[in-house]
N, CA, C and O atoms as a GROMACS GRO file, in nm:
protein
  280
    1UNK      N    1 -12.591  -3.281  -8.523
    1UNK     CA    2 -12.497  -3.365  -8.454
    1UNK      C    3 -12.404  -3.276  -8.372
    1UNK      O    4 -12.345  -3.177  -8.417
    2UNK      N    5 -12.398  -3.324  -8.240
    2UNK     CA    6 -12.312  -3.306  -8.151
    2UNK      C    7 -12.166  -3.331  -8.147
    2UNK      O    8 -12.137  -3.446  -8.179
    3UNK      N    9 -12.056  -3.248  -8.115
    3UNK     CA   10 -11.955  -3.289  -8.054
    3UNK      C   11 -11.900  -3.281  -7.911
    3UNK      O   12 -11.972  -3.236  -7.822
    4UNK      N   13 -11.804  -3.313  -7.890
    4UNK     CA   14 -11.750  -3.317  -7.750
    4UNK      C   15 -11.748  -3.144  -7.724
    4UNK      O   16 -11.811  -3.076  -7.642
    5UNK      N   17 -11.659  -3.108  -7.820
    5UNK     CA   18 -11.632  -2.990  -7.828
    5UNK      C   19 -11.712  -2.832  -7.861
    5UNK      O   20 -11.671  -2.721  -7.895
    6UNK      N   21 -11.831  -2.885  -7.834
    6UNK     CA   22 -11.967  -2.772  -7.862
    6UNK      C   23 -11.934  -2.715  -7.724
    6UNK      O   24 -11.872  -2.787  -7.647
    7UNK      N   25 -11.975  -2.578  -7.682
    7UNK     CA   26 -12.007  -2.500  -7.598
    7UNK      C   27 -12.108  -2.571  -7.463
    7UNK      O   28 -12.064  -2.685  -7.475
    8UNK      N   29 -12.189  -2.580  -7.371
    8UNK     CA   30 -12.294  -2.597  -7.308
    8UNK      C   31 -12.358  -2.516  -7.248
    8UNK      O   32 -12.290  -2.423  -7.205
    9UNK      N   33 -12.475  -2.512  -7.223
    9UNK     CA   34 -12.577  -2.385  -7.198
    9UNK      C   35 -12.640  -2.422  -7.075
    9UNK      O   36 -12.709  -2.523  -7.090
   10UNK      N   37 -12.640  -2.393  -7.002
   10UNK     CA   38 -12.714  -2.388  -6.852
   10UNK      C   39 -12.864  -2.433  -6.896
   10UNK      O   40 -12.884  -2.405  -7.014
   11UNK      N   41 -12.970  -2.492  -6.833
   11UNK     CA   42 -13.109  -2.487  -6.874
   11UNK      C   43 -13.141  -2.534  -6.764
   11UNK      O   44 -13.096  -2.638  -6.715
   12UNK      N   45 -13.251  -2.434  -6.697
   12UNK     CA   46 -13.282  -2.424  -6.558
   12UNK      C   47 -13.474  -2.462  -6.563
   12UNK      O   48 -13.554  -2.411  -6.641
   13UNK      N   49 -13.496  -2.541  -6.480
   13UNK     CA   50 -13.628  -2.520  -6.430
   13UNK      C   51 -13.664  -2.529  -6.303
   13UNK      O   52 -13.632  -2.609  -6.215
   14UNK      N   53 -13.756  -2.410  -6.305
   14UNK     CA   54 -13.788  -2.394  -6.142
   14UNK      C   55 -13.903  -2.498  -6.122
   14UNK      O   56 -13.914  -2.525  -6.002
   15UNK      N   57 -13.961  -2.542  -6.174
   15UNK     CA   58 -14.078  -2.606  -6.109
   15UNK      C   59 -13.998  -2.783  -6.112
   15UNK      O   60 -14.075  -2.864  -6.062
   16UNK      N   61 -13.907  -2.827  -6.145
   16UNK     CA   62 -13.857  -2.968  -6.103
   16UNK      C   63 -13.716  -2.954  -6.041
   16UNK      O   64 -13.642  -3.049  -6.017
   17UNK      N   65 -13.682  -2.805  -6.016
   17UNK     CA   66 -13.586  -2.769  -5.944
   17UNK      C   67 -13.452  -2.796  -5.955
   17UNK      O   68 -13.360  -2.783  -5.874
   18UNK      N   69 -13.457  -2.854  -6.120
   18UNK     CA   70 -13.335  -2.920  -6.164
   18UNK      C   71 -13.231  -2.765  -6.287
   18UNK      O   72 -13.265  -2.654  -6.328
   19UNK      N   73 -13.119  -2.839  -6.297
   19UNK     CA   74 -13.010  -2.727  -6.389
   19UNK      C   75 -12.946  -2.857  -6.463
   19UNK      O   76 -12.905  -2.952  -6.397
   20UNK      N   77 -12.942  -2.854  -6.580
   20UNK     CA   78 -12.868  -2.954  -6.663
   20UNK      C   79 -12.792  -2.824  -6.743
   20UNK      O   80 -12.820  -2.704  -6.745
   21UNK      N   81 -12.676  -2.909  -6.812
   21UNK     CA   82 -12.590  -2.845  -6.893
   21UNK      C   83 -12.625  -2.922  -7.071
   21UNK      O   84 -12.603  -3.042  -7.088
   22UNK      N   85 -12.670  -2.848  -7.165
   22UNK     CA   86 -12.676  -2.884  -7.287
   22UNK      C   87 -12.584  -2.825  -7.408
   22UNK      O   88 -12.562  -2.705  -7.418
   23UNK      N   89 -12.522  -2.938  -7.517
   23UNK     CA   90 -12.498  -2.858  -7.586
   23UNK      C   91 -12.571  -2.766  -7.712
   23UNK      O   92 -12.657  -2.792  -7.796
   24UNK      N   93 -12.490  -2.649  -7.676
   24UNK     CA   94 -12.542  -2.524  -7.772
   24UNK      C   95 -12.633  -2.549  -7.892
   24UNK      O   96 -12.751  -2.518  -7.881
   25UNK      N   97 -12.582  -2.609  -8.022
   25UNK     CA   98 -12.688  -2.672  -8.070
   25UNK      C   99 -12.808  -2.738  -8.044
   25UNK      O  100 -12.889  -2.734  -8.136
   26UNK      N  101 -12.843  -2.802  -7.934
   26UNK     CA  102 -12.906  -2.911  -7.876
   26UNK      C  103 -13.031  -2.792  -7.775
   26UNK      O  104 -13.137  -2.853  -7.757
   27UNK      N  105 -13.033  -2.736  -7.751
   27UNK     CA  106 -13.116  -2.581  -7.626
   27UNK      C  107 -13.198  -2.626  -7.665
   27UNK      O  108 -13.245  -2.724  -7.607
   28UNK      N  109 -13.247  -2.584  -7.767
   28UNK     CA  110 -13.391  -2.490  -7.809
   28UNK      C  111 -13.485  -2.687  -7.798
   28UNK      O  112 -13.570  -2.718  -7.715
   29UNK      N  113 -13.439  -2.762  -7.892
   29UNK     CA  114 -13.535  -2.877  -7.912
   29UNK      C  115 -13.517  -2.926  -7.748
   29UNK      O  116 -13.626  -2.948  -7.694
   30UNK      N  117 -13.414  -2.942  -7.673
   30UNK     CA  118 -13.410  -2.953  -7.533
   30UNK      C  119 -13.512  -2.909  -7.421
   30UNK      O  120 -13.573  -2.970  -7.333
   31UNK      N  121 -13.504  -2.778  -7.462
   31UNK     CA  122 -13.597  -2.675  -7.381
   31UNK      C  123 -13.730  -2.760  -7.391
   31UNK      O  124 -13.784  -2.824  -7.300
   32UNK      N  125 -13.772  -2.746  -7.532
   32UNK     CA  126 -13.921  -2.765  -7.608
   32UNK      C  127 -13.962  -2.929  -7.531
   32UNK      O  128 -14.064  -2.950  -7.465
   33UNK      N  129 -13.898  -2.990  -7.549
   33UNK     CA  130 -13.866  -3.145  -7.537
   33UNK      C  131 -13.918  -3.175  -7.358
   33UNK      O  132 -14.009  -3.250  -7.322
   34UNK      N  133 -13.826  -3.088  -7.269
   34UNK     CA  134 -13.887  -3.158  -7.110
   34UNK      C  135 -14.015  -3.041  -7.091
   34UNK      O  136 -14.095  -3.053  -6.999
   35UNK      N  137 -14.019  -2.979  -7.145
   35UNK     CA  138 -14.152  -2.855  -7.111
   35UNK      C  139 -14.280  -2.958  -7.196
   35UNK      O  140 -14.382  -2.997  -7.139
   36UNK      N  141 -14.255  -2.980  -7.304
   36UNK     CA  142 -14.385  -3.076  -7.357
   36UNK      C  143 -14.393  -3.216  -7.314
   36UNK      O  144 -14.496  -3.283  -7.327
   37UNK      N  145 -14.265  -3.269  -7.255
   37UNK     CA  146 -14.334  -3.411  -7.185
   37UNK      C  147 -14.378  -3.382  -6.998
   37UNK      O  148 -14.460  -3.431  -6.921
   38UNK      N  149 -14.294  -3.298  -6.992
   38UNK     CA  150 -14.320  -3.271  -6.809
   38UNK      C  151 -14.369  -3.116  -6.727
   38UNK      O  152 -14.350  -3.074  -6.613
   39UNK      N  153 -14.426  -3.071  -6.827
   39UNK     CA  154 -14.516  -2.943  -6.808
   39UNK      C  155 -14.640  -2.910  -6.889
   39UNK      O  156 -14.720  -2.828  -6.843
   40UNK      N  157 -14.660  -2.966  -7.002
   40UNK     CA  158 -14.779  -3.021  -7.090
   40UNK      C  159 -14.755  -2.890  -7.182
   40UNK      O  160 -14.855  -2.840  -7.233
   41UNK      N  161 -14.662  -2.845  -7.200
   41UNK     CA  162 -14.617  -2.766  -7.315
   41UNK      C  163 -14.615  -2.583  -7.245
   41UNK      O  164 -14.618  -2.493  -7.329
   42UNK      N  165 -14.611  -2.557  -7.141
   42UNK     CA  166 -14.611  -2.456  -7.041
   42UNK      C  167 -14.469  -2.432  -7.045
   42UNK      O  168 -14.385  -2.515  -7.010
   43UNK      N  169 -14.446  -2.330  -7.082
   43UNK     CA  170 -14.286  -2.315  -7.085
   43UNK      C  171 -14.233  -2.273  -6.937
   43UNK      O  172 -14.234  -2.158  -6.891
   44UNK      N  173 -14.193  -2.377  -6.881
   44UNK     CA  174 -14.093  -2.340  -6.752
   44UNK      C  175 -13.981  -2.284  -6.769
   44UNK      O  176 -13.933  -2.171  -6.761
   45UNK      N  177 -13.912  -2.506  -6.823
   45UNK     CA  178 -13.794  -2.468  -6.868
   45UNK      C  179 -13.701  -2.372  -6.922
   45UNK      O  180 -13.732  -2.335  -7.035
   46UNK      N  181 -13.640  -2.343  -6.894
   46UNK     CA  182 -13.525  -2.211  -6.933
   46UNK      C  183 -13.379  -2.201  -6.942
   46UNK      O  184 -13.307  -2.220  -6.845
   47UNK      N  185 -13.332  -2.169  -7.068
   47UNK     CA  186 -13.200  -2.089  -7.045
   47UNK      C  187 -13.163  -2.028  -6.937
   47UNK      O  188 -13.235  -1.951  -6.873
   48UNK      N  189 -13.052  -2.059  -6.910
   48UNK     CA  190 -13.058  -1.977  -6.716
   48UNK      C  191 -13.037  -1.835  -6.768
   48UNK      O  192 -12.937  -1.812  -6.836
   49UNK      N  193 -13.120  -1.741  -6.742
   49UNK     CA  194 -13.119  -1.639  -6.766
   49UNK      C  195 -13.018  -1.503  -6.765
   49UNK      O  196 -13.026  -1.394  -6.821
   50UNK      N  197 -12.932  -1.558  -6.685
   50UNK     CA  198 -12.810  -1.452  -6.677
   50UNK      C  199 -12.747  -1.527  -6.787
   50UNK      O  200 -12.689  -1.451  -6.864
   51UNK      N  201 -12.740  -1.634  -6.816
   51UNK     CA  202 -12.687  -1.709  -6.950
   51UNK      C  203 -12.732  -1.570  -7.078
   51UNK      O  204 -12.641  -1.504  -7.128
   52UNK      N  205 -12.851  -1.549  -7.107
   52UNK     CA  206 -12.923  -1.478  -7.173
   52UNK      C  207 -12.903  -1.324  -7.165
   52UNK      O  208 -12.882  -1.244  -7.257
   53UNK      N  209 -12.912  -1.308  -7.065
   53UNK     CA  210 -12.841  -1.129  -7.024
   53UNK      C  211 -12.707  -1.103  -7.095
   53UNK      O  212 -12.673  -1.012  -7.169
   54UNK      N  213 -12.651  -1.195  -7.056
   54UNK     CA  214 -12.492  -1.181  -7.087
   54UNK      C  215 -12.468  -1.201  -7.228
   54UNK      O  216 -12.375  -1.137  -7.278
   55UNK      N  217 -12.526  -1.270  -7.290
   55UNK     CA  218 -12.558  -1.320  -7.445
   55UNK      C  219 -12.595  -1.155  -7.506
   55UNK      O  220 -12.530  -1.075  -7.574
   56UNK      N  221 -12.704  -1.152  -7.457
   56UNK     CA  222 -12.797  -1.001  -7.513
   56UNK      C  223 -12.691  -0.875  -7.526
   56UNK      O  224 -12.672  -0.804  -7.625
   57UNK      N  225 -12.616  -0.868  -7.374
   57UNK     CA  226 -12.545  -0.765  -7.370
   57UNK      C  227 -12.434  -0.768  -7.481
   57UNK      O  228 -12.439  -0.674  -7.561
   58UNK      N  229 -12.326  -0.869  -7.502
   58UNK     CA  230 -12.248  -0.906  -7.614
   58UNK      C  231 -12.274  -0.879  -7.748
   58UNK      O  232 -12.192  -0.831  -7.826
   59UNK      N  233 -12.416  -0.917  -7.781
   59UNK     CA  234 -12.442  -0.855  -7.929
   59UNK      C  235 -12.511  -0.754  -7.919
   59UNK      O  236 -12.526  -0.706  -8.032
   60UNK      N  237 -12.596  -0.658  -7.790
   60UNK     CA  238 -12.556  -0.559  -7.814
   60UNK      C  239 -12.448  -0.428  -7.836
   60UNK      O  240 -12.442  -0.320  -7.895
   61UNK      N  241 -12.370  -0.512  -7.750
   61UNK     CA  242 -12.204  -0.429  -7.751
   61UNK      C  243 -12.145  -0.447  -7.909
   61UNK      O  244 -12.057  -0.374  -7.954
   62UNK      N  245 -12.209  -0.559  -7.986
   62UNK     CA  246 -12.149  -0.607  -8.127
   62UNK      C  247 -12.184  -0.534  -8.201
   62UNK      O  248 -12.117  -0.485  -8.292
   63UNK      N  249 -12.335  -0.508  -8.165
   63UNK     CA  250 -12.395  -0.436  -8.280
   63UNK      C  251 -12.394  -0.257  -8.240
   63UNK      O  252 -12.459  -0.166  -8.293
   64UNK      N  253 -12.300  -0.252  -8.135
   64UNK     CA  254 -12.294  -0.096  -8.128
   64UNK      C  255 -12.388   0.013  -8.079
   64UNK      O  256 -12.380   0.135  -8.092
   65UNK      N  257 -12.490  -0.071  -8.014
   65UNK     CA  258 -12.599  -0.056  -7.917
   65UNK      C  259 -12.594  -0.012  -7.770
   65UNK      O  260 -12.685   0.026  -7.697
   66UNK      N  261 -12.471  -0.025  -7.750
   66UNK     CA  262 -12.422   0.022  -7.588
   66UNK      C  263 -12.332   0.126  -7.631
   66UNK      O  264 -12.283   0.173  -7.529
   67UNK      N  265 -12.278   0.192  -7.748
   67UNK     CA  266 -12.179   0.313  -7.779
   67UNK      C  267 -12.279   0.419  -7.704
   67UNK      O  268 -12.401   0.427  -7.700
   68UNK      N  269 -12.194   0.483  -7.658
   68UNK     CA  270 -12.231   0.656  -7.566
   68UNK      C  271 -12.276   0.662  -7.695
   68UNK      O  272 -12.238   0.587  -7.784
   69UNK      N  273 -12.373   0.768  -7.710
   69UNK     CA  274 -12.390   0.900  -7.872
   69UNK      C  275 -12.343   0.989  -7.795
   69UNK      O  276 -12.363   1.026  -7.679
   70UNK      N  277 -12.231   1.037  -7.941
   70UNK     CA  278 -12.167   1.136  -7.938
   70UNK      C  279 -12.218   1.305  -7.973
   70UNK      O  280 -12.136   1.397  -7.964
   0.00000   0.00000   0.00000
């Protein structure tokens, strides 16, 4: 279950040329959901990808993965 107050995630597809906003909880079955009724299970659909970069970079910076070695 959703609230008002969840985050929203960009989810981009190039082949119906559309960008909806979902909430955070809600992505992944989202994603799965218009790729298996309107791509026959071909994963287009996507997290907008700098969404994902920026995600990646954060927990790598969390997990101490971007520290110089000293």
């Amino acid at each position: 279950m959703t609230s008002d107050d969840d985050p929203t995630v960009p989810i981009i597809c190039s082949a119906c040329e559309t960008t909806t906003r979902v909430p955070l909880p809600e992505v992944a079955e989202a994603v799965e959901r218009h790729n298996e009724s309107v791509h026959d299970g071909e994963s287009i659909a996507e997290v907008d990808p700098a969404v994902v970069d920026r995600l990646a970079d954060l927990v790598a910076d969390d997990m101490g993965l971007l520290d110089d070695p000293e």
